[in-house]
C-alpha positions as CSV (number, residue, x, y, z in Angstrom):
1,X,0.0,0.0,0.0
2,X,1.1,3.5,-0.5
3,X,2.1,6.0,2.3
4,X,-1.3,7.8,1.0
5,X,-4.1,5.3,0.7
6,X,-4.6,1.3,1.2
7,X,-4.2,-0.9,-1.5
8,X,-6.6,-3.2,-3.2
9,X,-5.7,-6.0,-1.1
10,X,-6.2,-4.4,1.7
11,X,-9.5,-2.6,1.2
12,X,-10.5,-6.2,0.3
13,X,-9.4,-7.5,3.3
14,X,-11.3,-5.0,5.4
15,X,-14.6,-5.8,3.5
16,X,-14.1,-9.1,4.0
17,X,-14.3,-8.5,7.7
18,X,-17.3,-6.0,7.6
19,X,-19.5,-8.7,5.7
20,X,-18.8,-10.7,9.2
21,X,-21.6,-8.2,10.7
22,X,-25.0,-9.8,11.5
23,X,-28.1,-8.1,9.8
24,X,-31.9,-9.0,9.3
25,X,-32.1,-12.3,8.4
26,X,-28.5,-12.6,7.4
27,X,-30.0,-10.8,4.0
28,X,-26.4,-9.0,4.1
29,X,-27.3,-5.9,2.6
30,X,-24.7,-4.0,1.5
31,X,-22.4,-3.0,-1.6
32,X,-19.0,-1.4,-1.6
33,X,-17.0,0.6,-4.1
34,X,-13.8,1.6,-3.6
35,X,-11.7,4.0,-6.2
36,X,-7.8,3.8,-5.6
37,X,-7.3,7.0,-7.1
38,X,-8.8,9.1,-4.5
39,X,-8.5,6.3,-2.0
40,X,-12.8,6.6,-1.3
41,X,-14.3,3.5,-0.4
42,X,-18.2,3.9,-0.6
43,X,-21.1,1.9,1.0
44,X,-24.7,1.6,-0.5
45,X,-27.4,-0.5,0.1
46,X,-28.1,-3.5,-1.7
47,X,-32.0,-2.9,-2.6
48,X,-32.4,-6.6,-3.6
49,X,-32.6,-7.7,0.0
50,X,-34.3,-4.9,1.9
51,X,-37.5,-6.4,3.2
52,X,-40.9,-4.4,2.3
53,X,-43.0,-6.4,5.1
54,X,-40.9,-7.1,7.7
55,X,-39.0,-3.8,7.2
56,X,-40.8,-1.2,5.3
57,X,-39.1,1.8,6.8
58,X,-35.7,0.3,6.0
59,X,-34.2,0.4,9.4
60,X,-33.3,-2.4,10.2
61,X,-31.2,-2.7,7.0
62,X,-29.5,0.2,7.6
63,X,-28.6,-1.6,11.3
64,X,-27.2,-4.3,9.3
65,X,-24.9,-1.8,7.2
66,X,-24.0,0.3,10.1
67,X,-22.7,-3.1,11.7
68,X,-20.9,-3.6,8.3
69,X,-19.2,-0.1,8.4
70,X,-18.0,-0.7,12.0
71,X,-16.3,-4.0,11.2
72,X,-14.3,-1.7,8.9
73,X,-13.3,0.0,11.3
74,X,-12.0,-2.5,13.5
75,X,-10.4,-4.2,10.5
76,X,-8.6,-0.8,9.3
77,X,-7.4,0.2,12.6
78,X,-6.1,-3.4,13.3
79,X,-3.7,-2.2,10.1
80,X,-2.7,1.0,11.6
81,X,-5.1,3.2,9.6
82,X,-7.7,5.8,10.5
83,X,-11.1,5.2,9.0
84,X,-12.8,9.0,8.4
85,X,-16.3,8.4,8.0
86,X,-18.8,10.5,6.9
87,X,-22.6,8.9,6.9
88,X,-25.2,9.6,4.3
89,X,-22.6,11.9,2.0
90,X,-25.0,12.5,-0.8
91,X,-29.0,13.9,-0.2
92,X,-29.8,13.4,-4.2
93,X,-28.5,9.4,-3.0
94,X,-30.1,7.9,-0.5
95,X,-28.7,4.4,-1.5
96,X,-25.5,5.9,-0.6
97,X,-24.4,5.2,3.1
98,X,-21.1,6.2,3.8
99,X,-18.1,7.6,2.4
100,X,-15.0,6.5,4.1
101,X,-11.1,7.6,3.4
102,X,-8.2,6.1,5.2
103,X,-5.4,7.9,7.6
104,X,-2.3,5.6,7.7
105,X,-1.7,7.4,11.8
106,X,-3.8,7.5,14.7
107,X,-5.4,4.4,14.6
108,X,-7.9,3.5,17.5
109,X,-6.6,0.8,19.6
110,X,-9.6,0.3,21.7
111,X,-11.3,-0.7,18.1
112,X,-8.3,-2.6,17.1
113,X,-8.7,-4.8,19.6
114,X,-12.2,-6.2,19.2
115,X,-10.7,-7.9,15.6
116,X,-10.4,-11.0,17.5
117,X,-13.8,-11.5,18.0
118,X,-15.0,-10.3,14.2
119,X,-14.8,-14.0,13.0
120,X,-15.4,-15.5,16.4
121,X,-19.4,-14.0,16.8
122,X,-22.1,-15.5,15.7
123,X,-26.2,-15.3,16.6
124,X,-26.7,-18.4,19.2
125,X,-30.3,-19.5,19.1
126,X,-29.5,-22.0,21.6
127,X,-30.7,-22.1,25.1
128,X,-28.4,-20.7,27.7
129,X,-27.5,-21.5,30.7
130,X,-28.9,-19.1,33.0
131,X,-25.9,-18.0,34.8
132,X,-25.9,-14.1,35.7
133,X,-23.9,-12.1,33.9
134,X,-21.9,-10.1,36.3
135,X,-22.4,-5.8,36.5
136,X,-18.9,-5.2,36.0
137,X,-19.4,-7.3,32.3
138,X,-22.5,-5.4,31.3
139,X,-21.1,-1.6,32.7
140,X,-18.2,-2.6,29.9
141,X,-21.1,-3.0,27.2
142,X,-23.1,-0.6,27.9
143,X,-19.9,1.5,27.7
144,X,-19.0,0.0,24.3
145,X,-22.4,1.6,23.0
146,X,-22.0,4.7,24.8
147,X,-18.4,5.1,22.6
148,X,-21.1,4.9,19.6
149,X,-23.5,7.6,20.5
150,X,-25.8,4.7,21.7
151,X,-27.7,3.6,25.2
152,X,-27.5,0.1,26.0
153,X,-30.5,-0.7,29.0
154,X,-30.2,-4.0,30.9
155,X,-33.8,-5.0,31.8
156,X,-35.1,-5.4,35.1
157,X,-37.2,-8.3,36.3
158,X,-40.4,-6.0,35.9
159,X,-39.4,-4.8,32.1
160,X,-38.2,-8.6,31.0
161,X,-41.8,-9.5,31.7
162,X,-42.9,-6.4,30.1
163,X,-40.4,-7.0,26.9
164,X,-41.6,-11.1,26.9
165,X,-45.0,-10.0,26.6
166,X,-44.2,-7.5,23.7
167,X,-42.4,-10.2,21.8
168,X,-45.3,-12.5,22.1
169,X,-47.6,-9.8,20.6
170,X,-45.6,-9.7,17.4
171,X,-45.8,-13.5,17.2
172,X,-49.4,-13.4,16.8
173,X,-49.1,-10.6,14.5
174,X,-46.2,-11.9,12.1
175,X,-48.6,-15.4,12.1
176,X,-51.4,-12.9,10.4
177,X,-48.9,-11.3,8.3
178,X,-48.5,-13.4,4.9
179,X,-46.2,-10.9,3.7
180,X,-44.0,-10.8,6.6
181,X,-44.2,-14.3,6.6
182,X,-43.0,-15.2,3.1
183,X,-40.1,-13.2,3.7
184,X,-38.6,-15.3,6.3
185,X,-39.0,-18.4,4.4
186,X,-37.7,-16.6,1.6
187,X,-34.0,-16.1,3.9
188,X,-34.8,-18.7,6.5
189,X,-34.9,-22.3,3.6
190,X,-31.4,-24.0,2.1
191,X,-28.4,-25.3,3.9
192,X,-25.0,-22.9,4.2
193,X,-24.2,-25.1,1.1
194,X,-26.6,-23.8,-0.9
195,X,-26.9,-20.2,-1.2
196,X,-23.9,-18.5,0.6
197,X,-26.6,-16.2,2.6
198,X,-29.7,-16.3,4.3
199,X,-29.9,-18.5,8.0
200,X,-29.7,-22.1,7.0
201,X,-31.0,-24.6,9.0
202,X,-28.4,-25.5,10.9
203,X,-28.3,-22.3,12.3
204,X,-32.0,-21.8,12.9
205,X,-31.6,-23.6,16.5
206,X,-34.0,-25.7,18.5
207,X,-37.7,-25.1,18.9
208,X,-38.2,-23.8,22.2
209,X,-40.4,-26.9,25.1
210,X,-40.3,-24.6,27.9
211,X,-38.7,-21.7,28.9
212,X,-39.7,-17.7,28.6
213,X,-36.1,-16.6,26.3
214,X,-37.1,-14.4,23.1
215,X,-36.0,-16.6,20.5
216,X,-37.4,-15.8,17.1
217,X,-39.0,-19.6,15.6
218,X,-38.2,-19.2,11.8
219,X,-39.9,-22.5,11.4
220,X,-43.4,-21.5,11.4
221,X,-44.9,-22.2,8.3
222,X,-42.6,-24.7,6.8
223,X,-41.2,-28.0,8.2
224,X,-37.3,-28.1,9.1
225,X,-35.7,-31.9,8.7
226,X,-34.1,-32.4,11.9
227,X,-35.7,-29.4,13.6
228,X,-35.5,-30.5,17.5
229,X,-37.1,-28.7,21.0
230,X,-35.1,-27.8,23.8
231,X,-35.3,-26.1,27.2
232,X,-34.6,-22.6,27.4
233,X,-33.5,-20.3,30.5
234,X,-35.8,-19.0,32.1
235,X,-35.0,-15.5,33.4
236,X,-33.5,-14.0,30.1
237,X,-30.8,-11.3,30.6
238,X,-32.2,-8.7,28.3
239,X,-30.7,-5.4,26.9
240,X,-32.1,-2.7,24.9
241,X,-30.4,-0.8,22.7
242,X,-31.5,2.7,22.0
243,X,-30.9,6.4,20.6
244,X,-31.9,9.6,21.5
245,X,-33.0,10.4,17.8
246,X,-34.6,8.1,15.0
247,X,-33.4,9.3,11.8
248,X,-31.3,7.2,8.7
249,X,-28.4,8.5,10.3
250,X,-29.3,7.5,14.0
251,X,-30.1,4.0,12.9
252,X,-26.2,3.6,11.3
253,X,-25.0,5.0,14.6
254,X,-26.6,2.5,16.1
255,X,-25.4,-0.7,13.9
256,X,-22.0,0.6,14.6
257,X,-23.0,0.7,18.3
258,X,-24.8,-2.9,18.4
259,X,-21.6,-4.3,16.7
260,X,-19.3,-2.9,19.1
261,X,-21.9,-4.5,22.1
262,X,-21.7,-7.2,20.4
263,X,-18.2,-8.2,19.6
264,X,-16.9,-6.9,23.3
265,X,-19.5,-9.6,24.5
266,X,-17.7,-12.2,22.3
267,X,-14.3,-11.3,23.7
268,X,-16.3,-11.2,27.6
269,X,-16.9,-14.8,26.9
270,X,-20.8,-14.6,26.1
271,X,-23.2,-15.4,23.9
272,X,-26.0,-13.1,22.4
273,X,-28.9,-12.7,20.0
274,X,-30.9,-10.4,18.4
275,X,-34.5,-10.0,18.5
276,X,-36.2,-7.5,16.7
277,X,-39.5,-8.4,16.4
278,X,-41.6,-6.2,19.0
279,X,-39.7,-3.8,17.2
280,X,-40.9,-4.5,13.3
281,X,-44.2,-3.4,14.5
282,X,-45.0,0.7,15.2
283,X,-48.0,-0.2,17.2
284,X,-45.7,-2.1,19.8
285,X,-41.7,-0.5,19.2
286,X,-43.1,2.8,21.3
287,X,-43.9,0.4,24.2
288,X,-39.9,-1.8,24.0
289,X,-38.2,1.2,26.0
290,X,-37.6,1.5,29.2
291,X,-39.2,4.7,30.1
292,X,-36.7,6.2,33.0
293,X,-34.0,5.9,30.0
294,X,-32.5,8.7,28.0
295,X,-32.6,6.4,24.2
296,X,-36.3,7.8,23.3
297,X,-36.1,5.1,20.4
298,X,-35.1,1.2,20.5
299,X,-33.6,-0.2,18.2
300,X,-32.1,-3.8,18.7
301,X,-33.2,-6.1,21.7
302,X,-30.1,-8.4,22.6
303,X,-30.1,-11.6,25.2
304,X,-26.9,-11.9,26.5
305,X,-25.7,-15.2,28.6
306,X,-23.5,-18.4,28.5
307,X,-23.8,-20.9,26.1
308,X,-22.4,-23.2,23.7
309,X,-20.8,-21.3,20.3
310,X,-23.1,-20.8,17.8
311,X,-22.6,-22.0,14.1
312,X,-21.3,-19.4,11.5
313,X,-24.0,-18.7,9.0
314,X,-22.9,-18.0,5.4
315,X,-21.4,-14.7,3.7
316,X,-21.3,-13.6,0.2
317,X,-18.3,-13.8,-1.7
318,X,-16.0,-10.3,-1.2
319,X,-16.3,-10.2,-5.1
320,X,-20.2,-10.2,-5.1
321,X,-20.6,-6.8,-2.4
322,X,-17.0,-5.3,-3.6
323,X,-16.1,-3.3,-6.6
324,X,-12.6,-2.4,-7.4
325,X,-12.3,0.8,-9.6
């Protein structure tokens, strides 16, 4: 690489590790070109795989991307370069997401050292094992999404009751939702094998026999070979993640923050998952947040705990999301 800008290997390198970052149904939607002349590398959404019913508002793919863009991050500062990001760079494009150049000084260690974990997390949808997660581990995360311009809220016993119950209401209204409905079989059918995205079944986990943690069943509505039931714990350690504002640019701040949560959790030695479906619904998101916080807006539920380590699910190929110019 030049003393100026990265070089191709390394800008694919660094994609590489951003297409690591979990998003909505593992749809990984995201594009990236990168121009060596000017040394821009620019994210975009991938259109194909937004989600009109589950997502109409787009959301929760721009919380996929904004994990993406941290992942860069980590993986640039690991390599001793500075990423400048600027979000949403162009009004007339709203496809466009971020415009980032590199600095080969003043890399941020703290960032640097979560790349061990990029390749190491993955969404468990198995049952944990109930043990507590200690405060000093979950002042650290909700520290990690403070450095993002985030709010992380661990739920008390009174609000996981509250949040169980919300996540139970969007059951029963995803089951009357044929739209929403097709589009997780649509990402939710195939092996890894197959199709290099989507959750394949072997990463869908068991159904849950008893038990009260919020673990979405992608199985309704088709039959899973193999698909087995299994205890779950039953006092989930839940965390909301939230932001003050609610904007295109609030919800990249807050991938970027949800990433960060969750790849300090990998290196803490837990497990997590996401669960967003209380919050694909208006009429029941308002009602997610804890109402003595400061995060007016949730974004991301996470359950956090012990467990055993998850299955990777599949990633595009660098040469399908990256363009070399």
């Amino acid at each position: 690489m030049s003393e100026r800008t990265p070089d191709p290997p390394s800008i694919t390198s660094w994609v590489a590790d951003a297409t690591t970052a979990p998003s909505m149904h593992n749809a990984q939607p995201w594009l990236f070109r990168h121009t060596q002349a000017d040394g821009v590398l620019i994210m975009r959404m991938d259109p194909a795989r937004a989600m009109p019913h589950t997502d109409p508002s787009t959301r929760g793919l721009h919380i996929g991307c904004g994990a993406a863009l941290f992942n860069l991050r980590v993986a640039a500062a690991r390599a001793g370069w500075e990423p400048d990001v600027r979000l949403l760079p162009d009004p007339a494009d709203p496809r466009t997401l971020a415009r980032i150049t590199f600095a080969p000084s003043g890399a941020d260690d703290d960032i640097a050292a979560l790349h061990p974990a990029l390749r190491r997390r993955h969404t468990s949808r198995e049952p944990f094992t109930g043990e507590a997660v200690p405060e000093a581990v979950l002042d650290g995360l909700r520290g990690a999404a403070r450095a993002e311009g985030a709010r992380l809220d661990v739920a008390g016993a009174w609000q996981v009751e509250s949040l169980l119950d919300l996540v139970r209401d969007a059951e029963r209204a995803e089951e009357l939702a044929p739209g929403v409905r097709e589009e997780i079989t649509r990402w939710t059918t195939g092996s890894a094998a197959a199709r290099p995205e989507g959750i394949p079944a072997e990463a869908l986990g068991p159904g849950r026999y008893d038990g009260r943690a919020p673990v979405r069943d992608f199985t309704a509505g088709h039959r899973v070979e193999g698909h087995r039931s299994a205890v779950f714990e039953q006092s989930p350690c839940l965390a909301v993640l939230g932001t003050r504002e609610d904007g295109r640019e609030d919800w990249l701040r807050a991938g970027q923050a949800l990433e960060r949560v969750l790849l300090q959790a990998t290196l803490d030695g837990l497990a997590t998952s996401l669960n967003s479906q209380a919050l694909e619904w208006p009429q029941l998101r308002w009602a997610v947040r804890d109402p003595s916080s400061t995060a007016g807006h949730p974004q991301m539920l996470i359950r956090l705990g012990y467990g055993p380590e998850a299955p990777a699910t599949p990633r595009r190929p660098v040469s399908e999301v990256l363009v070399l110019a």
